[in-house]
Backbone as CSV, one residue per row, in Angstrom:
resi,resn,N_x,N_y,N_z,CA_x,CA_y,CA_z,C_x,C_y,C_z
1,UNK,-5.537,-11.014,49.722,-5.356,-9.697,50.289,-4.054,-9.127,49.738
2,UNK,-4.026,-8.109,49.329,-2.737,-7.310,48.625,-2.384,-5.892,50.164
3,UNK,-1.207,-6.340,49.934,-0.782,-4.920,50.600,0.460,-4.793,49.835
4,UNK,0.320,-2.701,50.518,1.964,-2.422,49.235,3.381,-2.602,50.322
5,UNK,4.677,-2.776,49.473,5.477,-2.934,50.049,5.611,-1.995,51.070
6,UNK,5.525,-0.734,51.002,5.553,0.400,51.935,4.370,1.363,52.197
7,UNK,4.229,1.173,53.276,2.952,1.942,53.840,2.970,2.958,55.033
8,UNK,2.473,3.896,55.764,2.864,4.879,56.812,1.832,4.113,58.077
9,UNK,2.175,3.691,58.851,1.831,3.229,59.979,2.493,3.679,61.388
10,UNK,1.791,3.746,62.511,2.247,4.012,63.552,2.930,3.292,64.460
11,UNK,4.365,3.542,64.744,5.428,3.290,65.454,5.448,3.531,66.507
12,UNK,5.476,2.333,67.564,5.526,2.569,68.683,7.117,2.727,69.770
13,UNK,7.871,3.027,68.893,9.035,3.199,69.287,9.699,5.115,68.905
14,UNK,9.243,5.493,67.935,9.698,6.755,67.508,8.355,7.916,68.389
15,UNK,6.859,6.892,67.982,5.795,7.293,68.761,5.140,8.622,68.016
16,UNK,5.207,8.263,66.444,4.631,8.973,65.573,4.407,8.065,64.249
17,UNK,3.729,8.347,63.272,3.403,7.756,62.484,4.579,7.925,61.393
18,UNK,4.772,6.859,60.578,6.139,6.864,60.019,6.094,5.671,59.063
19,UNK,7.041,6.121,57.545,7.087,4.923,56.701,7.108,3.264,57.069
20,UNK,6.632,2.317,56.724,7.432,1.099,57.111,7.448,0.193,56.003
21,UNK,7.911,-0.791,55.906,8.186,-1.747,54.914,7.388,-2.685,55.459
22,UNK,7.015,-3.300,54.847,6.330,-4.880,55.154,6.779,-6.404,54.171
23,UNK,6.763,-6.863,55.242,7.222,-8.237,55.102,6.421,-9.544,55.707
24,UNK,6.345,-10.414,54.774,5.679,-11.584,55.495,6.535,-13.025,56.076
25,UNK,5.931,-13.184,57.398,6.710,-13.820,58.128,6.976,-15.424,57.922
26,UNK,7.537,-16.213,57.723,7.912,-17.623,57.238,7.831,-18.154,58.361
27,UNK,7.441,-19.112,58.698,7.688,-20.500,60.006,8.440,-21.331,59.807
28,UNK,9.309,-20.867,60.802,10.438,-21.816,60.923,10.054,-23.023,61.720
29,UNK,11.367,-23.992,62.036,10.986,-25.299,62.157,11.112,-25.440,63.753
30,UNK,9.799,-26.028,64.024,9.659,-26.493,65.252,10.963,-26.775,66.318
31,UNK,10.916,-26.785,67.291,12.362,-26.716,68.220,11.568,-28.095,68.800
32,UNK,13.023,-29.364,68.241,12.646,-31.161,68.935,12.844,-30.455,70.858
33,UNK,13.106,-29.542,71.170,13.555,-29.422,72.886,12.331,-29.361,73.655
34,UNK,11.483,-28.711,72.850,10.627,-28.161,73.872,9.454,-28.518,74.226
35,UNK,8.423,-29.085,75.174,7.853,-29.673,76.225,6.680,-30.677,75.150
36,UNK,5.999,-30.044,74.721,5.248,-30.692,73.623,5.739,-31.530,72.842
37,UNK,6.952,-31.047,71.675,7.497,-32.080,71.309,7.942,-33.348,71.884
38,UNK,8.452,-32.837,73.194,9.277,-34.047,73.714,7.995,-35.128,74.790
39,UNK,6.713,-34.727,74.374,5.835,-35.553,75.179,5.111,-36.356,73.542
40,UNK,5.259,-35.495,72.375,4.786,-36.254,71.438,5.600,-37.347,71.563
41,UNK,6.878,-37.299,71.188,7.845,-37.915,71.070,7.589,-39.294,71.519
42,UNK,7.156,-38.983,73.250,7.688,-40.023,74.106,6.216,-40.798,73.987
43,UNK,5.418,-40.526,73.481,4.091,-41.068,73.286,3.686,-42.370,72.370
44,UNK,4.579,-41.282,71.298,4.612,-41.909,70.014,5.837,-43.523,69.855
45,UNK,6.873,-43.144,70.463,7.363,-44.701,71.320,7.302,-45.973,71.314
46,UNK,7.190,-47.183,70.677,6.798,-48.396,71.454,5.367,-48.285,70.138
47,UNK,4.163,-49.635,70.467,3.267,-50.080,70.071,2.269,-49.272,70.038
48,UNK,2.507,-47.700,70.515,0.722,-46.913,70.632,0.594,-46.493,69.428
49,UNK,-0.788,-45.946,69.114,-1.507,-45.319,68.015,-0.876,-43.679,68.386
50,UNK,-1.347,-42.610,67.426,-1.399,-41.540,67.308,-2.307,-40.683,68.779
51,UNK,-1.463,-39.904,69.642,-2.085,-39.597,70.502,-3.123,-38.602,70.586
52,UNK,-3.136,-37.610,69.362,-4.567,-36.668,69.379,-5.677,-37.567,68.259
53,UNK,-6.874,-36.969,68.349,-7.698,-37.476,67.678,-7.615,-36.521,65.933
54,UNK,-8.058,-37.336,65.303,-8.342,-37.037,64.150,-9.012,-36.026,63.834
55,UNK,-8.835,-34.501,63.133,-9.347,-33.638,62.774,-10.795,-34.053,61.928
56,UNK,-11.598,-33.513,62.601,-12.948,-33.417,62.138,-13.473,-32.658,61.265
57,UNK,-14.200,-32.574,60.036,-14.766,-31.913,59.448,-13.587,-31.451,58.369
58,UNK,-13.988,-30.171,57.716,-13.125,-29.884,56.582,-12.065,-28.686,56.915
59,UNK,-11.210,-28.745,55.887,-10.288,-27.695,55.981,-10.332,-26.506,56.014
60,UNK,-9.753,-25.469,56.817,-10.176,-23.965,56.544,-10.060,-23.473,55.642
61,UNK,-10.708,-22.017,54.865,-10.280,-21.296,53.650,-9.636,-21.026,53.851
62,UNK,-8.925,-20.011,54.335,-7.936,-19.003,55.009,-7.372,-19.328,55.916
63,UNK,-5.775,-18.906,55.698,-5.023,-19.199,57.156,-4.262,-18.064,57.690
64,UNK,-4.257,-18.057,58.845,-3.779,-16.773,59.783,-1.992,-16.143,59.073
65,UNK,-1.826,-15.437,58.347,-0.600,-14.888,57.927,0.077,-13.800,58.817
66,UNK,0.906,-14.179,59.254,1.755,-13.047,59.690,2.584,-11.733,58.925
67,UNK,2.699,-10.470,59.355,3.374,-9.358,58.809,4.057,-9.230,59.458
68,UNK,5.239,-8.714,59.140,6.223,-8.075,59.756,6.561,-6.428,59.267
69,UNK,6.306,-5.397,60.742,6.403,-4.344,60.107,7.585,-3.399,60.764
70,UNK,8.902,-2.834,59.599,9.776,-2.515,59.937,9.659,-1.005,60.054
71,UNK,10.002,-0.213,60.440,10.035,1.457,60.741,11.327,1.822,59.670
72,UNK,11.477,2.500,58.997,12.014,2.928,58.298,13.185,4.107,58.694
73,UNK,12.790,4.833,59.829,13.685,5.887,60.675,14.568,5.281,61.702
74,UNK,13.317,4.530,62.506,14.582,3.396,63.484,14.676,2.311,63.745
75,UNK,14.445,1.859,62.274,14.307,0.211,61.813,14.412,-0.899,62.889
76,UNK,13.473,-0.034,63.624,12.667,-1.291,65.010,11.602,-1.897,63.875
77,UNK,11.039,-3.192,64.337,10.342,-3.814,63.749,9.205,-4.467,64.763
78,UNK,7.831,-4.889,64.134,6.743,-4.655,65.262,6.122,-5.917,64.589
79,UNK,5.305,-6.709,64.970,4.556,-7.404,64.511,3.071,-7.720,65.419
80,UNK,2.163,-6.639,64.564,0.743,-7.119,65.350,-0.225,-7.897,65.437
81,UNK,-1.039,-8.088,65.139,-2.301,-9.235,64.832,-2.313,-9.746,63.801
82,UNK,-2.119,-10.903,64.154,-2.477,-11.628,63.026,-3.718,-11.484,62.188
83,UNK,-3.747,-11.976,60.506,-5.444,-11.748,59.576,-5.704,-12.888,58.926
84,UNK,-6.978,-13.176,58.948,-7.023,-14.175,58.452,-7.102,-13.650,56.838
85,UNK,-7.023,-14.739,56.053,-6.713,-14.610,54.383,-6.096,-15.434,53.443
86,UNK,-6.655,-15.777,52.751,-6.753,-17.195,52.194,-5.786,-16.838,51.457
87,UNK,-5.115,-15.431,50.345,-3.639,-15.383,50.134,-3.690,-13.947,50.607
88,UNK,-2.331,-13.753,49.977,-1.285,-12.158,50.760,-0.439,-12.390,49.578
89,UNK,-0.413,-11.014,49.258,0.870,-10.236,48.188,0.867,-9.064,48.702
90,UNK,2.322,-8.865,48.342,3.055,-7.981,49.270,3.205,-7.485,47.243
91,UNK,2.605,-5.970,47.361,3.235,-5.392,45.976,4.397,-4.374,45.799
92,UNK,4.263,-3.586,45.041,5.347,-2.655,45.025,5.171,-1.815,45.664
């Protein structure tokens, strides 16, 4: 999927339609604090096996990419639904 760097989309902060930039969003690294981790953690511990089961079947084509879309007038920034899409370029 190609999108251009700048496109006119509607802003829900100015509350008119308006330039924005787009950007795609990176995943950052898991936080060891928080409730999940710290039950993998405590699972994983000592003599046990792996506590979820083994993914079944095959891999997806496409994976859910995030955008990030900035307003250009009052460089609030919005991020809506995720798409699925096996790649993303962001062009000129």
């Amino acid at each position: 999927m190609q999108r251009p760097r700048k496109l006119k989309r509607y802003c829900p902060t100015c509350t008119k339609h308006t330039d924005h930039n787009v950007e795609k969003i990176k995943k950052r690294k898991a936080s060891e604090l928080k409730q999940g981790q710290r039950r993998f953690r405590r699972v994983m511990r000592g003599y046990r096996g792996f506590p979820r089961p083994k993914p079944e079947g095959r891999e997806k084509t496409s994976r859910r990419t995030a955008l990030k879309y900035t307003c250009i007038i009052c460089k609030k920034s919005h991020q809506p639904a995720t798409q699925r899409a096996s790649k993303v370029e962001i062009g000129e």
